[in-house]
N, C-alpha and C positions, 0 to 999 in steps of 0.2 A: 552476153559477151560476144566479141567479133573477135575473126582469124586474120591474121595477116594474108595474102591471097599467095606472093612466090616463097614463104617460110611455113608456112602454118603453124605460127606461133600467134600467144591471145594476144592481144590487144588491150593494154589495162583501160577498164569502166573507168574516167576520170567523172565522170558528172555522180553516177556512183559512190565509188569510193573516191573521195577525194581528202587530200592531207589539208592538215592547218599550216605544214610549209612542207617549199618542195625544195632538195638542195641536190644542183646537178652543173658538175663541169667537166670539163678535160684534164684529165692528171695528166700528165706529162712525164714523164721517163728518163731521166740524166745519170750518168754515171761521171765520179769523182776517182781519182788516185790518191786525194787524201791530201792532208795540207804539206806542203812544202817547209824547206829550210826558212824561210823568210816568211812561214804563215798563210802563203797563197793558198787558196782553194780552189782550182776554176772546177767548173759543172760542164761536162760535156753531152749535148741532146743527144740521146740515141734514136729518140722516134716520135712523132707525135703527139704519143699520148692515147688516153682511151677514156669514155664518160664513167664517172662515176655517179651514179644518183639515189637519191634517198627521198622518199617517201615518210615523212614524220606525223604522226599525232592521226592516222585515218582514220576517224569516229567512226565506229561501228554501233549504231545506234536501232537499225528495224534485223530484225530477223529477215530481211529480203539481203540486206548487205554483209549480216554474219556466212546467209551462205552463199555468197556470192567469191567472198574470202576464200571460206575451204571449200570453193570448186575451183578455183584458181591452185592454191596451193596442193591440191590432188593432181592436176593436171602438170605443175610444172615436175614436182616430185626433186624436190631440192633445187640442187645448181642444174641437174639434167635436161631442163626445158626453157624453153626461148618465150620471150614475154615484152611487146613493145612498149617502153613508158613512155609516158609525156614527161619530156622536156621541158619545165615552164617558163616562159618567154614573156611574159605578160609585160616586166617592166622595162625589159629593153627593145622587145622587137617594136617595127615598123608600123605601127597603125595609123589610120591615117585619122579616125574616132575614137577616143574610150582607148579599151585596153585590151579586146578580144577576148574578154568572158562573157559577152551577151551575145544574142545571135547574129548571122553572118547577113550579111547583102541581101536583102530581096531583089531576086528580079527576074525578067522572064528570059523565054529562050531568043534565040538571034534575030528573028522574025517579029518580034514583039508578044508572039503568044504567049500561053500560058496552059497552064492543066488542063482538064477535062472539067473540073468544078472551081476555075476561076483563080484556082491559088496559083504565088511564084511558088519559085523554088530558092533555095538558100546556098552562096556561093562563099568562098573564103571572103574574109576581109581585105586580105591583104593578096596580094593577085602577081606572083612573079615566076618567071620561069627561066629555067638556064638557057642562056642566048648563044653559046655556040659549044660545042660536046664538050663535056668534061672528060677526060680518060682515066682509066682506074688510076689509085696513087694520086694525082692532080694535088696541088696546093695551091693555085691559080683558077679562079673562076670567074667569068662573065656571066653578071644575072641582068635581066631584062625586069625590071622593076615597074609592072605596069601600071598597078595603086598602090601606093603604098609613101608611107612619109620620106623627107627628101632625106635620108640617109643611112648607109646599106654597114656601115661601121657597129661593130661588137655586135650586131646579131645573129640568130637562132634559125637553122630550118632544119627540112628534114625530107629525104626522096626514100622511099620505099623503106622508112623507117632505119635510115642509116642518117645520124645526127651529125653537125656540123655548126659551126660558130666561124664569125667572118674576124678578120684582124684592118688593120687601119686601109681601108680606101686608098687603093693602086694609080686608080685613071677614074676619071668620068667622063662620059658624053651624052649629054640626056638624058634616058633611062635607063643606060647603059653604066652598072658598074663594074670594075675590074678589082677583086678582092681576094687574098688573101683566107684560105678554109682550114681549120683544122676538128679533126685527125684529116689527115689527107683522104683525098674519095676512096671509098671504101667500093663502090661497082660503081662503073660507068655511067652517065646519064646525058640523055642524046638532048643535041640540042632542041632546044621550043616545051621539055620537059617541064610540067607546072611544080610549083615546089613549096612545103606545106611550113610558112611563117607563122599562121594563124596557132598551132596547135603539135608544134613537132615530135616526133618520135625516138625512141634510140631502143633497137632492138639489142636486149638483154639478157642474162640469166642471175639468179641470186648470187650473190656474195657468199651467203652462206647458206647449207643445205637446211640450219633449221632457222632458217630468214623469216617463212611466216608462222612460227608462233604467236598463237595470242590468247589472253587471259580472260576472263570474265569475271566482275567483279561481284560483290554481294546486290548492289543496285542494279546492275545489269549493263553497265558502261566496258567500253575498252576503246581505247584509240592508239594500235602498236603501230609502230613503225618498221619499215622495210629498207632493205639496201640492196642498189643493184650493180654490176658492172658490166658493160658494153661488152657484147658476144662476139670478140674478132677473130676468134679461132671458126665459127662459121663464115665473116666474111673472107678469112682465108679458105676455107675449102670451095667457097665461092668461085675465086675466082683461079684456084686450082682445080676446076672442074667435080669437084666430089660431092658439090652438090645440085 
């Protein structure tokens, strides 16, 4: 299991544990006054919204993955603890091969080298970075789309595990899109910031305090499910300094 590096929260094992489906979006937040004399309803946005995701059917199948479980579920200690999911993007994000469940780019460093014993190294698939600063709040982004397929509409990333979905394509100029983010940026990200398409995150805590229960059957099977919702009460002390 890995740490997030500025939360020190885990990092869910996806190759691990991994679900037979993953269901994750932005709820959104509207308040109503309620229907009117003539039956109107309108819905007013109060805010953006915040991820909801689920984790369904995780086959817990070796004794290496059951305790891999309950060291997770020890560490987060109900809703108390921060936990990055993957976001999964596979059918809509930008590739420019395949679907980004195999492995990433081979290739060497800038110079043409390579390791000490001949091997590349392994870089995202999809290769983009914010092209000019995003400021906290932001719901307007410029991303620099440097591989990646021709178009940056209803996709998936993620910068230092704070997730993001694009809305319909603003402007374009080359590699240069102009789009549309929600939940709006959650911290700041300077521009030339590489930004993760291939495999996004959304820092987390459970739903519910007894979220990871799980059973064990007579044959020795279980595949429970989990639910998370996006930790904005820490990107607000974020960026209220409290943390």
């Amino acid at each position: 299991m890995a740490f997030a590096p500025h939360t020190m929260a885990l990092v869910w094992p996806q190759r691990q544990l991994s679900p037979a489906k993953g269901v994750a979006d932005v709820m959104p937040f509207s308040r109503s006054g309620g229907p009117s004399l003539n039956n109107l309803n309108p819905a007013v946005r109060t805010d953006r919204g915040k991820w909801s995701i689920e984790l369904m059917g995780v086959y817990l199948e070796t004794t290496a993955q059951r305790r891999v479980w309950e060291a997770i579920a020890a560490y987060l200690a109900g809703r108390a603890g921060l936990i990055a999911v993957p976001v999964w993007s596979f059918d809509t994000n930008p590739f420019v091969t395949g679907d980004g469940r195999g492995a990433g780019i081979e290739t060497t460093f800038s110079d043409g080298s390579t390791f000490s014993d001949g091997s590349t190294f392994a870089q995202r698939q999809i290769i983009a970075k914010m092209n000019t600063a995003a400021a906290l709040s932001a719901t307007t982004v410029q991303i620099n789309a440097i591989y990646a397929a021709e178009d940056m509409t209803g996709v998936r990333f993620s910068y230092q595990h704070a997730a993001y979905k694009t809305g319909p394509v603003i402007a374009k100029s080359g590699n240069l899109w102009t789009v549309p983010v929600t939940p709006a940026i959650r911290m700041p990200i300077p521009a030339g910031a590489e930004l993760n398409f291939d495999t996004p995150t959304c820092l987390c805590r459970l739903k519910d305090d007894a979220g990871m229960r799980r059973g064990f059957d007579s044959v020795g099977h279980d595949a429970p499910s989990v639910a998370f919702e996006e930790a904005t009460d820490y990107w607000s002390n974020l960026a209220a300094g409290l943390v």
